[in-house]
N, C-alpha and C positions, 0 to 999 in steps of 0.2 A: 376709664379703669385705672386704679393705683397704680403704678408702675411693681407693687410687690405685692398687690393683692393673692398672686400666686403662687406664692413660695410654697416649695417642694414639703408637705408636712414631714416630721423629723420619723415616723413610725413607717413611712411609707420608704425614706431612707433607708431604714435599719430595716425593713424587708427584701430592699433590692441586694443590699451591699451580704446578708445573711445567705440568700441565694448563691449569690455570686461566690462567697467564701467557702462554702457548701463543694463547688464546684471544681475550686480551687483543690481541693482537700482531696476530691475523686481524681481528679489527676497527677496528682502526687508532685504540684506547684506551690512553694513554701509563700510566697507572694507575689501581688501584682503591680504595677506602677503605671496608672491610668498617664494618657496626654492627648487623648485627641477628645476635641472640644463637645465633641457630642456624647461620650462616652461620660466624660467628665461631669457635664450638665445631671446626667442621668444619675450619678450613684451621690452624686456631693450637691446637686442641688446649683450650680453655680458655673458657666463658663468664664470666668475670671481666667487670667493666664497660670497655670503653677501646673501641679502634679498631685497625685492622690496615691496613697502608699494603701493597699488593703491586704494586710495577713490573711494570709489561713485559717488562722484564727488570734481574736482580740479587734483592738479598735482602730480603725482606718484612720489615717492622717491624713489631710489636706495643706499643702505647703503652695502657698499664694507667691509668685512674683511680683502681677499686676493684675487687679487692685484689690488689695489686703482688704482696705476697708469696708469696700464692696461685700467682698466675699465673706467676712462677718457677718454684716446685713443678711446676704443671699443665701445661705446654706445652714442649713441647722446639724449640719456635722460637731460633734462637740470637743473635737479634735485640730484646731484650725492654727500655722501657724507662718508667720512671713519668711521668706527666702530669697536670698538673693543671686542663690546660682544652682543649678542643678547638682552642682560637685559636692554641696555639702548634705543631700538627700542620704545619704547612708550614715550619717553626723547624726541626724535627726531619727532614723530608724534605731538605731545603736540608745540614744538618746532617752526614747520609748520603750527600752529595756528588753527591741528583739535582737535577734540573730538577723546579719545579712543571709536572704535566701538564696540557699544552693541552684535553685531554677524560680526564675523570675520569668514571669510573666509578662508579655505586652502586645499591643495591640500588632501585630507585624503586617498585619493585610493593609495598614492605612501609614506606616512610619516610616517615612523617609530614610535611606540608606545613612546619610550620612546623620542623622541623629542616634539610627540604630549603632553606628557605631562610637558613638559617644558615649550614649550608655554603656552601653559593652568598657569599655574602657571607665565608667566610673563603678559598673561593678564587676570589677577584673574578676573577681574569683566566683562570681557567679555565672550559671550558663540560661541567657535568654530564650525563653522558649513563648509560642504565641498564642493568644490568649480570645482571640478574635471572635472565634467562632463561641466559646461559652459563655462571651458576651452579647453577641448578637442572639442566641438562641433564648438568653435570657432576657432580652427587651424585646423577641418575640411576642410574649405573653404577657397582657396588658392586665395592670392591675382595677380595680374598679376606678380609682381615683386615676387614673389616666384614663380611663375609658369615658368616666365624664366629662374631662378636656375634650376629648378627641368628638364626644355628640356635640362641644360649643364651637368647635371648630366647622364640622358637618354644615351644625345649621347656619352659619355664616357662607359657606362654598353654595348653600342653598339661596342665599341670602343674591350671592354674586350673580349666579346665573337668572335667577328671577327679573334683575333690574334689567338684563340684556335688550326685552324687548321695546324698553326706553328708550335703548341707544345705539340701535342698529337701524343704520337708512343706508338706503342703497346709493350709492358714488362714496360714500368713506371711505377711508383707507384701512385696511387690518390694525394698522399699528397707531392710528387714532381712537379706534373704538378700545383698543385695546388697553390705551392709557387713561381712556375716561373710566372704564369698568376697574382698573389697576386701582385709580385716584377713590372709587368709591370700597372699595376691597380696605386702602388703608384706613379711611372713615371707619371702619368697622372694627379692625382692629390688628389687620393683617401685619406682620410682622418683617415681611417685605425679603428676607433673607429664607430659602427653604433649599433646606441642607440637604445633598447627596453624597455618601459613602465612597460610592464608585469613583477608583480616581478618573479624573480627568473631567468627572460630569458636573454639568452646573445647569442649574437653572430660575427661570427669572419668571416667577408669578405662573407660568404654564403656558401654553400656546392657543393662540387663536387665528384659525388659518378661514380660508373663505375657499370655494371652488377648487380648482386645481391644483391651487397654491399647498390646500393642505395635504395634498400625494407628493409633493416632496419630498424624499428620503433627504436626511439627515446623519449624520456621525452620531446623535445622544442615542442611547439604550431605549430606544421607546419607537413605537407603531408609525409614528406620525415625526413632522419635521417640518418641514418651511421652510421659508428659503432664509429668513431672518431680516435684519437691517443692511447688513453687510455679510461679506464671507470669516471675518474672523468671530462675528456670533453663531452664523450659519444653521439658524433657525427659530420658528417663533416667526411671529407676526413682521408684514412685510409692509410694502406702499402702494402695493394693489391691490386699486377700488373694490370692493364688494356691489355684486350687483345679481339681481332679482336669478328666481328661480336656481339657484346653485347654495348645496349646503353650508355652513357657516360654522365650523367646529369650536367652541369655546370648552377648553381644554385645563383648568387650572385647578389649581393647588390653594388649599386657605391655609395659612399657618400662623396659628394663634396660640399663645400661651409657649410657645413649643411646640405645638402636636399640629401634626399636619390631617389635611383631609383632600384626599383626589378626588375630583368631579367633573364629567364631559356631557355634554348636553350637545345637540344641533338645531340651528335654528334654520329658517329659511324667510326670504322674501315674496313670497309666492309659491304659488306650488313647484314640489319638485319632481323630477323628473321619477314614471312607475320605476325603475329600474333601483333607483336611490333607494326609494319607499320598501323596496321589498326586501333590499339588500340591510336595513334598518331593522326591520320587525324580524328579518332572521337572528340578527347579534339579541336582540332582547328573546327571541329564543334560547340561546346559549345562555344567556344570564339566567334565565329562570331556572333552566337544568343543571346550572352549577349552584345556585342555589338551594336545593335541593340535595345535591351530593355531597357539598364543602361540611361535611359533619366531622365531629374528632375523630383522630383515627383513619380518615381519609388520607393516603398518600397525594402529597402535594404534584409530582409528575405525572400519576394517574387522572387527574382531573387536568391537568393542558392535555393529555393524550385524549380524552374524554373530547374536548374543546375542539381540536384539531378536528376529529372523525365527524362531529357534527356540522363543521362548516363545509366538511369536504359532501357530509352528508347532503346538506343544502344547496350546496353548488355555489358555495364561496371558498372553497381549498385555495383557489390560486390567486385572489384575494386577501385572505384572512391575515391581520399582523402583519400586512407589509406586502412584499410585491417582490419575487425574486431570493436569489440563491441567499441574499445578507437578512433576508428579514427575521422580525425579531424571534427569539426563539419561545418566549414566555405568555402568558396571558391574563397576570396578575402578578402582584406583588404585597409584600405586606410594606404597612406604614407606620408611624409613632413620630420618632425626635426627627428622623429623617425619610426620606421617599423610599429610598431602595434596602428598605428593613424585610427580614424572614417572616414568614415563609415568601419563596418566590412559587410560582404554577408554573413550571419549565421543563422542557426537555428532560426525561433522566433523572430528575430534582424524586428524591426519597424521603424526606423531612415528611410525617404525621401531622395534620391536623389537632390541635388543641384547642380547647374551649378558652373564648379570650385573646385569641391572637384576632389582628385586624388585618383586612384584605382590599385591595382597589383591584375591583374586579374588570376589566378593559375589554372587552369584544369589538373589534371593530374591523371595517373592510376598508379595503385603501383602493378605491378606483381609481388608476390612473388619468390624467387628463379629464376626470370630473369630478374630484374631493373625495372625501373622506364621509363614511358614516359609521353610526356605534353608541357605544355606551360607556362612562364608567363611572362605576360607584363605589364607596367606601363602605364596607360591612364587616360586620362581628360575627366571629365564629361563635355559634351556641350548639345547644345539644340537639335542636333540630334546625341545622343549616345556617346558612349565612340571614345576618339578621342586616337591614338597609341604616346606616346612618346618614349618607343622604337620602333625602325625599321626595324632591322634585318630578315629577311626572318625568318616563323617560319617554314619552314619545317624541318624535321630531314638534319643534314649534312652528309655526306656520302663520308669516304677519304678512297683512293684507297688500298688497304689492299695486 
């Protein structure tokens, strides 16, 4: 594929950036000044290093550090111009024949203290206020043209899991199988980098744990953990062997183009134990009734409450999303430029369903001391319920041992 075959078209630009100035205007924010790099990507088309100036109203400016040239090429902003220091951004606002904004906007859930105060200090006489949430609420809702990323992404995460049963033998190690499936992910197209919001969180293609390995609790925002390479990854695929009859959790993320796709499948070398089995065709009961409920207009924390009473209904309560007083509190998430995008299905969580927003829908039991089973899949909110972007059969796989 071209390296720019995908460039951001300039009309789907001037839809996000009109939304988002829209927003600007409701809350009575004069303008905004984008910098973190996901945000960036999303309304200019371009994670190049600079800043994005977007009024209230009128035309957004894109001010490049590194690389100007790049960023020409990459963004079809029509407003694009080099800079060599952040101090001279209100040169360039003034420049464009606005007013410095009495309340600026910026991302404050993700900007480091000491940058905030730099800004602050280049725009003394304006008061910094945060902008976060009407940006996230706005890459909630996928446009068609990201929603068709997001089914090439799908069918590639489909693509991943399908090869598994090539290259799973029993004595490998988690994190051998894990780097063959990795090597054939970038064959495809994977982009090898799949960005989380949440500070602190990072992660590396998804996890693929084996048996017991995968009921390790972990420090990341998620059901599942490992024990990792070491203690300063501390989770994710480890150096113990995979062997017959015990679940095989293959857990990853495809991110292509930009757009990410969550997908978990289990595999087995033999049969698995009834207990696993049952504990398995419960979570695809859950998925099926949340599929069914996930319509617009759905409260997002009504359906994890939903979620919850059904495992507890099943006689997975003390299982379900983890194991113990830290487990996770969610049971989906939405996805796009990054993993931990709105809506979340969590505790408490009052965000409405919309038609268009994308969901990684995750059910799964965490049995201690004998793995991990479940489901997840990436789906489209539509007008009757969550519609499947991946495809893959979710039964357990089951190779001859």
């Amino acid at each position: 594929m071209d390296n720019y075959e995908q460039i951001t078209p300039a009309a789907e630009l001037r839809g996000r950036i009109a939304g988002f100035q829209e927003s600007l205007r409701q809350n009575g924010v004069d303008g905004a000044l984008i910098v973190q790099k996901t945000d960036l990507y999303y309304f200019a088309a371009t994670a190049q290093q600079g800043w994005l100036y977007v009024p209230a109203a009128g035309s957004p400016i894109l001010m490049i550090f590194k690389e100007f040239d790049r960023a020409l090429t990459e963004s079809a902003l029509p407003d694009i111009v080099s800079l060599g220091s952040p101090k001279k951004i209100p040169d360039i606002i003034r420049e464009r024949g606005y007013q410095l904004p009495a309340r600026l906007g910026m991302e404050l859930d993700v900007l480091p203290v000491n940058l905030y105060l730099q800004y602050e200090s280049i725009f003394k006489d304006s008061t910094i206020v945060d902008v976060s949430t009407a940006i996230r609420l706005i890459r909630a809702v996928k446009s068609s043209y990201e929603i068709q990323l997001l089914r090439q992404a799908a069918a590639c995460a489909d693509a991943v899991s399908t090869k598994v049963p090539d290259l799973l033998r029993e004595g490998k190690t988690e994190i051998e199988l894990a780097g063959e499936l990795e090597a054939y992910a970038r064959s495809l197209g994977h982009q090898g980098i799949v960005r989380m919001r949440l500070w602190g969180s990072e992660l590396f293609y998804g996890h693929l744990m084996a048996g017991p390995a995968a009921a390790v609790p972990s420090y990341l925002a998620s059901p599942t953990g490992g024990a990792g390479v070491n203690p300063m990854i501390g989770q994710g695929p480890g150096f113990r062997k995979i062997q017959k009859h015990e679940p095989v959790l293959v857990d990853y993320v495809f991110a292509l183009n930009g757009y990410l796709a969550d997908h978990a499948r289990i595999f087995a070398i033999g049969t698995l134990p009834d207990e696993l089995i049952r504990a398995h065709a419960a979570m695809l009961e859950i998925q099926e009734q949340v599929k069914k409920l996930a319509v617009p207009g759905a409260i997002s924390g009504d359906i994890y409450d939903h979620m919850v009473a059904s495992a507890e209904r099943l006689g997975y309560g003390e299982w379900f999303m983890g194991v113990g007083e830290r487990r996770i509190r969610f049971t989906g998430h939405g996805v796009g430029l990054e993993l931990d995008e709105f809506p979340f299905l969590a505790k408490g969580q009052q965000l409405p369903l919309t038609a268009g927003m994308i969901i990684a829908l995750e059910p799964k039991a965490i049995l201690p001391g004998k793995g991990v089973v479940g489901i997840e899949n990436t789906h489209l909110v539509t007008a009757s319920g969550l519609e499947p972007l991946t495809k893959m059969l979710d039964e357990i796989v089951i190779l001859a041992g």
